[in-house]
PDB file with one MODEL, atoms N, CA, C and O in Angstrom:
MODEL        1
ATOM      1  N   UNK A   1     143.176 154.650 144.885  1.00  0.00           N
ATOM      2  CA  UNK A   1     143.234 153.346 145.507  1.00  0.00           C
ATOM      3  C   UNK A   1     144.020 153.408 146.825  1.00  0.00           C
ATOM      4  O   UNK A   1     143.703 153.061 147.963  1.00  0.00           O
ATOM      5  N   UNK A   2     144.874 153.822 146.447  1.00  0.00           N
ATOM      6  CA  UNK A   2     145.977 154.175 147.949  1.00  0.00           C
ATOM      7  C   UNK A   2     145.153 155.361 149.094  1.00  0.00           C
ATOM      8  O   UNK A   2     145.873 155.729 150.022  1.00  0.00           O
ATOM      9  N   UNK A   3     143.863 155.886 149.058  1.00  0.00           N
ATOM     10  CA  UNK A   3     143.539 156.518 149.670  1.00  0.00           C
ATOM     11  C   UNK A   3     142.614 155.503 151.138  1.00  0.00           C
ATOM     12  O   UNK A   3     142.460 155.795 152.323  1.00  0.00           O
ATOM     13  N   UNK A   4     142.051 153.933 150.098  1.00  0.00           N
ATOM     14  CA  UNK A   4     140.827 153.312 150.754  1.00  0.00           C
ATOM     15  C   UNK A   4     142.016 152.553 151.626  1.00  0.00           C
ATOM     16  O   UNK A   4     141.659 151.540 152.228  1.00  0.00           O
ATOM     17  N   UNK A   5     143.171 152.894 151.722  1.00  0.00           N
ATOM     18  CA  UNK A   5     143.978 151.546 152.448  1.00  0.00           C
ATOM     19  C   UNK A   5     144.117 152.440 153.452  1.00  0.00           C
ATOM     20  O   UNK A   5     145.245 152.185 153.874  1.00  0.00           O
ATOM     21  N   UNK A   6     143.501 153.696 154.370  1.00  0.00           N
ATOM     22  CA  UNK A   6     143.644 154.457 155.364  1.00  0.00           C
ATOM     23  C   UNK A   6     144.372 155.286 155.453  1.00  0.00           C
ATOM     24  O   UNK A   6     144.676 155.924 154.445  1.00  0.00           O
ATOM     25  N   UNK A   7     144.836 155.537 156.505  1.00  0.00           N
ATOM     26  CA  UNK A   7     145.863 156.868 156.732  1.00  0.00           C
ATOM     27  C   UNK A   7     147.106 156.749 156.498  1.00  0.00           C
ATOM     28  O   UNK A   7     147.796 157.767 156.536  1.00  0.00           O
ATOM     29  N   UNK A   8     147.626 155.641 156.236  1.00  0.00           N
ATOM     30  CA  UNK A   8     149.295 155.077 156.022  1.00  0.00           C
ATOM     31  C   UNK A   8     149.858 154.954 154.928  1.00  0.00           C
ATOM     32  O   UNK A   8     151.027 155.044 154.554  1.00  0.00           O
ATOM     33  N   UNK A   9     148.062 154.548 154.024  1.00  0.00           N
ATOM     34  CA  UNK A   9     148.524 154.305 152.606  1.00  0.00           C
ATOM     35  C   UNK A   9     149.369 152.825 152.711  1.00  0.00           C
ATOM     36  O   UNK A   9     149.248 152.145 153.730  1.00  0.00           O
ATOM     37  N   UNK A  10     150.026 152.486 151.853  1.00  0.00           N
ATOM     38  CA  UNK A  10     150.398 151.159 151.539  1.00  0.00           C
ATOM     39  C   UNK A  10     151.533 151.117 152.728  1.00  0.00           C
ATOM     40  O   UNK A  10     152.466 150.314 152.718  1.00  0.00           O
ATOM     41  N   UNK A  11     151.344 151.975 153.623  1.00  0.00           N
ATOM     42  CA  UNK A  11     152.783 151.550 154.625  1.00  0.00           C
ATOM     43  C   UNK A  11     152.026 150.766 155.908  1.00  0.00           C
ATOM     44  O   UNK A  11     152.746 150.415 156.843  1.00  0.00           O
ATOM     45  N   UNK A  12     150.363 150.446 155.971  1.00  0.00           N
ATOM     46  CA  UNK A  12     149.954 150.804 157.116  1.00  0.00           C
ATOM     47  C   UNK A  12     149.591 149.085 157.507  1.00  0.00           C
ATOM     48  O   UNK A  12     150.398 148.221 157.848  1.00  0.00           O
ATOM     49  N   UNK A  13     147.723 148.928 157.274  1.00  0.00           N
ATOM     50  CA  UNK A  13     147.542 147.331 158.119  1.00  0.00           C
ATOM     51  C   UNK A  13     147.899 146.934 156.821  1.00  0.00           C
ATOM     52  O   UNK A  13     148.489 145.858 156.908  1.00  0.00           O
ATOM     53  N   UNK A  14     147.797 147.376 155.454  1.00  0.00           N
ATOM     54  CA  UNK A  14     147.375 146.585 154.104  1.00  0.00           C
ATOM     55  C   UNK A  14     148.910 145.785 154.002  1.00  0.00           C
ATOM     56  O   UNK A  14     148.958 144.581 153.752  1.00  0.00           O
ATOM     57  N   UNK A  15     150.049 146.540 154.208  1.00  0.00           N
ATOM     58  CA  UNK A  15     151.277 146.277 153.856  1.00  0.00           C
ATOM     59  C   UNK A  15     151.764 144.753 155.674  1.00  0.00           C
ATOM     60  O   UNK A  15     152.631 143.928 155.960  1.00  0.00           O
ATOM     61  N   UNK A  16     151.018 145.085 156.020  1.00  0.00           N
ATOM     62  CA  UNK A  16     151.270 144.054 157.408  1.00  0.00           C
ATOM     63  C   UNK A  16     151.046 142.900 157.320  1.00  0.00           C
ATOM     64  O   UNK A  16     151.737 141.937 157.652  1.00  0.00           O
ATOM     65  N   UNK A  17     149.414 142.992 156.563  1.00  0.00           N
ATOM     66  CA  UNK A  17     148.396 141.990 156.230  1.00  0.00           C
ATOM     67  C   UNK A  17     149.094 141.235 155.298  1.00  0.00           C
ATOM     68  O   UNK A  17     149.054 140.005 155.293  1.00  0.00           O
ATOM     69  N   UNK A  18     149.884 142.060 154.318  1.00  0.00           N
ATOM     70  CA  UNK A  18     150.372 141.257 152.983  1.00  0.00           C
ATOM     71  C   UNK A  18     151.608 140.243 153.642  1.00  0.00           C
ATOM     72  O   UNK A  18     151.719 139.023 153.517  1.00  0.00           O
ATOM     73  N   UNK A  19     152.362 141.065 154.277  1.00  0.00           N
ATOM     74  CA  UNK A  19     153.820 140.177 154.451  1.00  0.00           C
ATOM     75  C   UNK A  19     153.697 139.149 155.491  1.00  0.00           C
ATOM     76  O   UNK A  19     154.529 138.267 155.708  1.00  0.00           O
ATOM     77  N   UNK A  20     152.519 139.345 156.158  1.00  0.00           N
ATOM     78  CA  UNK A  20     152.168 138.230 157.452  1.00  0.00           C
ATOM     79  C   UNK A  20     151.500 137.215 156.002  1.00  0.00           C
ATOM     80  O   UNK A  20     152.243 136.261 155.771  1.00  0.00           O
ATOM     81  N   UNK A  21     150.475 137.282 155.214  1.00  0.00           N
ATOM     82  CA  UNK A  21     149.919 136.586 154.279  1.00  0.00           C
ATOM     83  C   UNK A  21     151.182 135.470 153.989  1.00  0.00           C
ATOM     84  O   UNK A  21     151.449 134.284 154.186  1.00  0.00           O
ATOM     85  N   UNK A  22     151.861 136.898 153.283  1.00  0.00           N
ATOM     86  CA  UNK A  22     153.333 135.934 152.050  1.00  0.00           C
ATOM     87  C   UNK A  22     154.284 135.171 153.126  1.00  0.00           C
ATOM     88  O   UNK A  22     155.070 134.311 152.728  1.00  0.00           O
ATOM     89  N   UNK A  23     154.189 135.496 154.437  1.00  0.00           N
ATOM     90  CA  UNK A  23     155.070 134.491 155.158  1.00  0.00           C
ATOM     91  C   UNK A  23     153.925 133.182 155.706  1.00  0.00           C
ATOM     92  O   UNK A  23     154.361 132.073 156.017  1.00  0.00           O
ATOM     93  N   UNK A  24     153.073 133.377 155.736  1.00  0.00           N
ATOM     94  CA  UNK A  24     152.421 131.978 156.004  1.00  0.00           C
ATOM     95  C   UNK A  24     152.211 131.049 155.000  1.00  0.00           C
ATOM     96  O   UNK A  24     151.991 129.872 155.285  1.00  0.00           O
ATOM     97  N   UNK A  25     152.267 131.552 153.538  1.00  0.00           N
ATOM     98  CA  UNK A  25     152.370 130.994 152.385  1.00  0.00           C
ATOM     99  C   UNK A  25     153.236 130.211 151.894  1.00  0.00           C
ATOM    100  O   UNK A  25     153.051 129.258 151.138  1.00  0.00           O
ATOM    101  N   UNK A  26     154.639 130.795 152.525  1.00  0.00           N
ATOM    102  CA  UNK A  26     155.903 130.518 152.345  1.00  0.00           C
ATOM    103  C   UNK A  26     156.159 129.253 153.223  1.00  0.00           C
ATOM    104  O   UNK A  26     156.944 128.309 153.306  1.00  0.00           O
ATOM    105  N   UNK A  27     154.904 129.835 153.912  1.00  0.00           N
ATOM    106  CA  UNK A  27     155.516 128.106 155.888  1.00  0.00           C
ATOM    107  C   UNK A  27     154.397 127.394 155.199  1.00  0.00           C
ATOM    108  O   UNK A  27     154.188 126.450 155.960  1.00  0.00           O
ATOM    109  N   UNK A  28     153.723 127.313 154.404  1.00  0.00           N
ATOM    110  CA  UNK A  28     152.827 126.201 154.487  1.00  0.00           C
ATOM    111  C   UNK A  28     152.853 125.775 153.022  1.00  0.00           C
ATOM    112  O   UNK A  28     151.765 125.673 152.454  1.00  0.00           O
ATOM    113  N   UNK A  29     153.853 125.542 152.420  1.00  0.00           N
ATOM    114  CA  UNK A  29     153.671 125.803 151.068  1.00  0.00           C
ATOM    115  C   UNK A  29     153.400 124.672 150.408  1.00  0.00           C
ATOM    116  O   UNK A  29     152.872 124.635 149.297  1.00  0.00           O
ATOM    117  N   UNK A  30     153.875 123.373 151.295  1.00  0.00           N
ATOM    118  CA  UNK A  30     153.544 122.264 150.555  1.00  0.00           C
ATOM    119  C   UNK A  30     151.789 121.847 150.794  1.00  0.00           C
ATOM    120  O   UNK A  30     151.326 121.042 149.987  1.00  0.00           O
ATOM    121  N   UNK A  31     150.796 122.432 151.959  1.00  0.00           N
ATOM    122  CA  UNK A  31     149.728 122.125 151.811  1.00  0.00           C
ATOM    123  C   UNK A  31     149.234 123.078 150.713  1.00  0.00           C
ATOM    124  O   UNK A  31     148.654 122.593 149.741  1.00  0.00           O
ATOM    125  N   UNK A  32     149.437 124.475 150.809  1.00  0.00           N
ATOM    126  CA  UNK A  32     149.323 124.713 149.438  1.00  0.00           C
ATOM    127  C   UNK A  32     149.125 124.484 148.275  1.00  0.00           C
ATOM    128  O   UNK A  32     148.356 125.092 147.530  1.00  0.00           O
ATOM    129  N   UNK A  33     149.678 123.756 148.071  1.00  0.00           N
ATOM    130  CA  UNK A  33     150.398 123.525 146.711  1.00  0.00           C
ATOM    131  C   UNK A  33     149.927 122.216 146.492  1.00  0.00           C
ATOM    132  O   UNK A  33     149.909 121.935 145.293  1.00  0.00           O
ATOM    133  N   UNK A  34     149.542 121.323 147.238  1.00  0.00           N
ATOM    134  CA  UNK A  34     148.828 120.106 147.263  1.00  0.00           C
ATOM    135  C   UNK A  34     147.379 120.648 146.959  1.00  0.00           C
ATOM    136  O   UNK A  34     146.844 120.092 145.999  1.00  0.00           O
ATOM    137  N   UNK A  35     146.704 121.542 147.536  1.00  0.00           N
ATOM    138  CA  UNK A  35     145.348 121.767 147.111  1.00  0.00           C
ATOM    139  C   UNK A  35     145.013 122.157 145.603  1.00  0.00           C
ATOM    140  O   UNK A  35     144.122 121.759 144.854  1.00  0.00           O
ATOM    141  N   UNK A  36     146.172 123.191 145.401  1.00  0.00           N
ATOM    142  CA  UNK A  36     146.035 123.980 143.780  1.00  0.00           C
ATOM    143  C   UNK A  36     146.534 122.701 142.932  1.00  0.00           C
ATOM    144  O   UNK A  36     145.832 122.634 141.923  1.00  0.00           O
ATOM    145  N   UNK A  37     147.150 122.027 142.955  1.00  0.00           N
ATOM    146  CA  UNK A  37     147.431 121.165 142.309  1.00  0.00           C
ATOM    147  C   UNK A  37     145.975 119.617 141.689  1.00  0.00           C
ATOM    148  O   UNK A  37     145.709 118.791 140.816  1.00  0.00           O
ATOM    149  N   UNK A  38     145.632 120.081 142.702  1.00  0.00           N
ATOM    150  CA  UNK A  38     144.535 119.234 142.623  1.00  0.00           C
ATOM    151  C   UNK A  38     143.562 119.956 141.373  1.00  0.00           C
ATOM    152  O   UNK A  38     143.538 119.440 140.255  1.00  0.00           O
ATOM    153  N   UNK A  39     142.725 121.271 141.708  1.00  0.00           N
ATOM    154  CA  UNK A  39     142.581 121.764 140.654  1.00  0.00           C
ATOM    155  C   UNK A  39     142.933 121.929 139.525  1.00  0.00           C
ATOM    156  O   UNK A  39     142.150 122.033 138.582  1.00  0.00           O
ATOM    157  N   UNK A  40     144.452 121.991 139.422  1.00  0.00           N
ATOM    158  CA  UNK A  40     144.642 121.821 138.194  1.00  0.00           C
ATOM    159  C   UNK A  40     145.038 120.740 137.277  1.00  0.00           C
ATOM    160  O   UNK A  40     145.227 121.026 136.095  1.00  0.00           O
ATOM    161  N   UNK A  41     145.236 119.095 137.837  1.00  0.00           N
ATOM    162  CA  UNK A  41     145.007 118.096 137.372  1.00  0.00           C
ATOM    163  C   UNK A  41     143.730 117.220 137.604  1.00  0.00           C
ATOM    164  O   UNK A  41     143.699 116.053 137.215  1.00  0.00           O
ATOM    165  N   UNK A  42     142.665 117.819 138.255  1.00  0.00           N
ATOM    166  CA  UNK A  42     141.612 117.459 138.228  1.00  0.00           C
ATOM    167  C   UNK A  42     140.798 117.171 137.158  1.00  0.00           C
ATOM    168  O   UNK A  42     139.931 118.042 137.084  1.00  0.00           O
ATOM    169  N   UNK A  43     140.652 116.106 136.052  1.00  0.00           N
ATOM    170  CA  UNK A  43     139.514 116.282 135.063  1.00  0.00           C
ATOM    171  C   UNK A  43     138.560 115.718 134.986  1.00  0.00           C
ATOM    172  O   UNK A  43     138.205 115.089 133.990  1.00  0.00           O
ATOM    173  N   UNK A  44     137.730 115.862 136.383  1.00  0.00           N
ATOM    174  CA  UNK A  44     136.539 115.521 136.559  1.00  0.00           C
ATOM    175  C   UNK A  44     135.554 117.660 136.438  1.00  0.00           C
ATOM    176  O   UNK A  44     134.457 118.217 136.405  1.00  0.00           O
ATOM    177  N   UNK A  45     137.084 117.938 136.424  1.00  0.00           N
ATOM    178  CA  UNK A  45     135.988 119.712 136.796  1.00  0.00           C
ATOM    179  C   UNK A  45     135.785 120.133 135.648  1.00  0.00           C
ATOM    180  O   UNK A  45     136.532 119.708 134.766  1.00  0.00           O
ATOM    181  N   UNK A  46     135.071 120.777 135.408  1.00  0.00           N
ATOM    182  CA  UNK A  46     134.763 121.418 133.744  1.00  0.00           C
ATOM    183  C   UNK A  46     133.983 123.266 134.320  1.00  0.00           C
ATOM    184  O   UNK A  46     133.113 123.917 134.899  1.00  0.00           O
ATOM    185  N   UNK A  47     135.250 123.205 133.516  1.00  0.00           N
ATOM    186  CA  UNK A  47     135.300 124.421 133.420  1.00  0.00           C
ATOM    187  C   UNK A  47     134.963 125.312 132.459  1.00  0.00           C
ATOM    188  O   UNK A  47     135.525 126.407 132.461  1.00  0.00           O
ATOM    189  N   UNK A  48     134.150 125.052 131.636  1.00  0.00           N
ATOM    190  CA  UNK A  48     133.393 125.569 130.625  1.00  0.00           C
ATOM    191  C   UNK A  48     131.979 125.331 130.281  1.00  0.00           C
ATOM    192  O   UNK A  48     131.675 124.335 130.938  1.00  0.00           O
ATOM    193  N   UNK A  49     131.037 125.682 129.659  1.00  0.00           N
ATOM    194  CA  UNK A  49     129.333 124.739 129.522  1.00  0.00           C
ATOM    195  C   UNK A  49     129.950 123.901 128.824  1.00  0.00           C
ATOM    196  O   UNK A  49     131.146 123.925 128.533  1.00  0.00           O
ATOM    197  N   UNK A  50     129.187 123.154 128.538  1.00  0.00           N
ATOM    198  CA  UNK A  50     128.801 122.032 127.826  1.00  0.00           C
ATOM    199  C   UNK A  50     128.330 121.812 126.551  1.00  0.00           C
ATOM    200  O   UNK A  50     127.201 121.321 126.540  1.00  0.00           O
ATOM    201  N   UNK A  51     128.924 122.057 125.261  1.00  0.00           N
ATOM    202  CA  UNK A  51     128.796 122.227 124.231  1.00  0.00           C
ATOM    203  C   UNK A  51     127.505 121.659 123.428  1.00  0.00           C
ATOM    204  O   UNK A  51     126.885 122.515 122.798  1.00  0.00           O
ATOM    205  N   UNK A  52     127.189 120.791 123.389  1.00  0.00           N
ATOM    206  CA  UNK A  52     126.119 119.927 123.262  1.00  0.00           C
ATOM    207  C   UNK A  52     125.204 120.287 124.107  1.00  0.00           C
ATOM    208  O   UNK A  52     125.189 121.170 124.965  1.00  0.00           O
ATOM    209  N   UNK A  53     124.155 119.224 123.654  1.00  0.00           N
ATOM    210  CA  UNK A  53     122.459 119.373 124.200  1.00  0.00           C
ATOM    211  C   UNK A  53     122.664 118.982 125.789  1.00  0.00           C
ATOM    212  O   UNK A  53     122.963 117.846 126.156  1.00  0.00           O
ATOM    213  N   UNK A  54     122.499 119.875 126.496  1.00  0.00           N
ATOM    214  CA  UNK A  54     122.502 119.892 128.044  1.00  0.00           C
ATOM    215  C   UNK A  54     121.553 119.405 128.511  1.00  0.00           C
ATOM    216  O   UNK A  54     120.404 119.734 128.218  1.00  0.00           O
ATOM    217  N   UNK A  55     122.057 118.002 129.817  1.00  0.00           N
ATOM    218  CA  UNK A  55     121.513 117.254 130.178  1.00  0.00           C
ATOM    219  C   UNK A  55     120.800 118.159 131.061  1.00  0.00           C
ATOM    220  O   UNK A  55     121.352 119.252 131.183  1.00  0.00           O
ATOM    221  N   UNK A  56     119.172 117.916 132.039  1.00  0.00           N
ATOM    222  CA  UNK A  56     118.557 118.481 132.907  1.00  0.00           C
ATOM    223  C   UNK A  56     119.329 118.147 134.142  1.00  0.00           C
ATOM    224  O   UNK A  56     120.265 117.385 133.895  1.00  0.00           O
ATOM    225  N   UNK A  57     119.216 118.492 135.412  1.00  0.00           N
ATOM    226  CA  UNK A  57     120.285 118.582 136.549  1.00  0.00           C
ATOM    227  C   UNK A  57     119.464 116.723 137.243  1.00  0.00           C
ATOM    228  O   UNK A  57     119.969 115.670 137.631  1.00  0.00           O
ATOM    229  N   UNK A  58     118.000 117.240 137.058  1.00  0.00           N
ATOM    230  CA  UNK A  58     117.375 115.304 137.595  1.00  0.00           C
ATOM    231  C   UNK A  58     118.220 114.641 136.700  1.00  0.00           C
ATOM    232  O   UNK A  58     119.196 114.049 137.161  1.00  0.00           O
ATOM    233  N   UNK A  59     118.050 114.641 135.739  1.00  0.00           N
ATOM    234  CA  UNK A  59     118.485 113.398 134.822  1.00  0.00           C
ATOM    235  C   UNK A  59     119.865 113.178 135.216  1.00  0.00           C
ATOM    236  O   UNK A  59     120.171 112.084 135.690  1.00  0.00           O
ATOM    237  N   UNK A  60     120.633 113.989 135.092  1.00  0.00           N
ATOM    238  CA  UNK A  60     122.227 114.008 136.044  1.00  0.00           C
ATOM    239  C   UNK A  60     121.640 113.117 137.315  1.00  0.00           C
ATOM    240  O   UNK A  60     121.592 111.887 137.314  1.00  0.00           O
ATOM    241  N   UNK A  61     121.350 113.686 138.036  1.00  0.00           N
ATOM    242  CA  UNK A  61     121.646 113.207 139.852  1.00  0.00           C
ATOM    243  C   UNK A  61     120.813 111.990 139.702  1.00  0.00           C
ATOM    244  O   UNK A  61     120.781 111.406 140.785  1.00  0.00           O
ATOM    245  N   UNK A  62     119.998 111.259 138.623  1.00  0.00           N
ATOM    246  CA  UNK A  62     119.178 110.195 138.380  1.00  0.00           C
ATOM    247  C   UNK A  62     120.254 108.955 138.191  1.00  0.00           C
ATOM    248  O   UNK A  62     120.239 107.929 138.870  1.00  0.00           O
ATOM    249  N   UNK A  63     121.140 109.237 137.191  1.00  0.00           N
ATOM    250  CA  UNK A  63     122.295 108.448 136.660  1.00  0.00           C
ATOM    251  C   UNK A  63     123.819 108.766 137.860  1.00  0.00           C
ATOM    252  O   UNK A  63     124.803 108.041 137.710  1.00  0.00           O
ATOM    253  N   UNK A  64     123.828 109.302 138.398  1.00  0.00           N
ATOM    254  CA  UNK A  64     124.614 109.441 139.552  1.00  0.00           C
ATOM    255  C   UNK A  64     124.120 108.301 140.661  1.00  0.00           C
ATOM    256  O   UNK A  64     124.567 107.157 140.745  1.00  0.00           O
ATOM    257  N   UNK A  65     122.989 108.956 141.570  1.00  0.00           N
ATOM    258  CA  UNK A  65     122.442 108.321 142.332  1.00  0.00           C
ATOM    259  C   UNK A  65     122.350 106.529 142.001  1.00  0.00           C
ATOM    260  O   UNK A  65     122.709 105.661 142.797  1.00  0.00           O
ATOM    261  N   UNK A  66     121.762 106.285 140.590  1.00  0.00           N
ATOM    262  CA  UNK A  66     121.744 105.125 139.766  1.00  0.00           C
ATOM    263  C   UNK A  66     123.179 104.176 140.344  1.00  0.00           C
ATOM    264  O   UNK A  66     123.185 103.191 141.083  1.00  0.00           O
ATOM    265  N   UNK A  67     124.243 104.842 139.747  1.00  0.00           N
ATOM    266  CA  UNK A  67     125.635 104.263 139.689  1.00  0.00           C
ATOM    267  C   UNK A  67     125.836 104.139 140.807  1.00  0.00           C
ATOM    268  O   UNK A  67     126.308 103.017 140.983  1.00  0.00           O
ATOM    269  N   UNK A  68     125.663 105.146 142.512  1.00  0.00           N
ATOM    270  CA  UNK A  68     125.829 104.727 143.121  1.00  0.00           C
ATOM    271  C   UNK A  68     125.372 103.907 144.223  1.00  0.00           C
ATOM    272  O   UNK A  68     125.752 103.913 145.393  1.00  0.00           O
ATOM    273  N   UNK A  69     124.610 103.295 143.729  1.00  0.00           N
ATOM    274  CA  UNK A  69     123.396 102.111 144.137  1.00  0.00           C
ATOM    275  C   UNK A  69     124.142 100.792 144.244  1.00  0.00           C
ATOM    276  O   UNK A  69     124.438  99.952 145.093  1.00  0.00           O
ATOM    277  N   UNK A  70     124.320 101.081 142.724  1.00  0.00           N
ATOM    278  CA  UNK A  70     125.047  99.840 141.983  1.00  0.00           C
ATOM    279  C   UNK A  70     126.101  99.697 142.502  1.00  0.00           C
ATOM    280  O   UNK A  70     126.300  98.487 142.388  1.00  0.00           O
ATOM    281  N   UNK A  71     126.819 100.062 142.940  1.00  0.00           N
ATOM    282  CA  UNK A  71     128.021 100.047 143.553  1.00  0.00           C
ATOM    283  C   UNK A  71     128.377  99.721 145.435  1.00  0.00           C
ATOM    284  O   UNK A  71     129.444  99.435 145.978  1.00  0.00           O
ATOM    285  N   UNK A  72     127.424  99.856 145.843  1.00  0.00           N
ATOM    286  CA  UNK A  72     127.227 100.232 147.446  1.00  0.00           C
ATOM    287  C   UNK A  72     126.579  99.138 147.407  1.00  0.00           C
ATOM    288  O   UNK A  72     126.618  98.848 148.603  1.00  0.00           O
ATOM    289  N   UNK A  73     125.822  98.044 146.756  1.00  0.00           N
ATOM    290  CA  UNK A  73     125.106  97.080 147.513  1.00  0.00           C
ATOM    291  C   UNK A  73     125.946  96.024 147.607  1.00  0.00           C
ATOM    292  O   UNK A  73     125.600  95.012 148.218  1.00  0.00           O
TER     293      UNK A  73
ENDMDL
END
């Protein structure tokens, strides 16, 4: 592994790339952290199938589209 990171090995761009990374991480941490956060109190996302008899993707965007009809006029 330490061979594909070039001629420097972990001393070279890979090790530059990382600490320039971890310091912009560090300066921006509250937008950060506002995005991941979202993901992880999000429970509109599902993150697994759907245990039950799976709806077709029309019939979804039928009752979507539906609701937002109803709503917008």
């Amino acid at each position: 592994m330490v061979h594909a990171m070039g001629p420097m090995g972990t001393e070279g761009l890979f090790r530059t790339a990382c600490e320039v990374t971890l310091s912009l991480m560090r300066d921006q941490r509250e937008p950060l952290m506002s995005v991941l956060k979202t993901f992880l109190h999000d429970p509109l996302v599902e993150w697994s199938k759907p245990k039950g008899p799976a709806k077709t993707q029309a019939s979804e965007t039928g009752e979507i589209d539906t609701h937002t009809h109803t709503h917008t006029r």
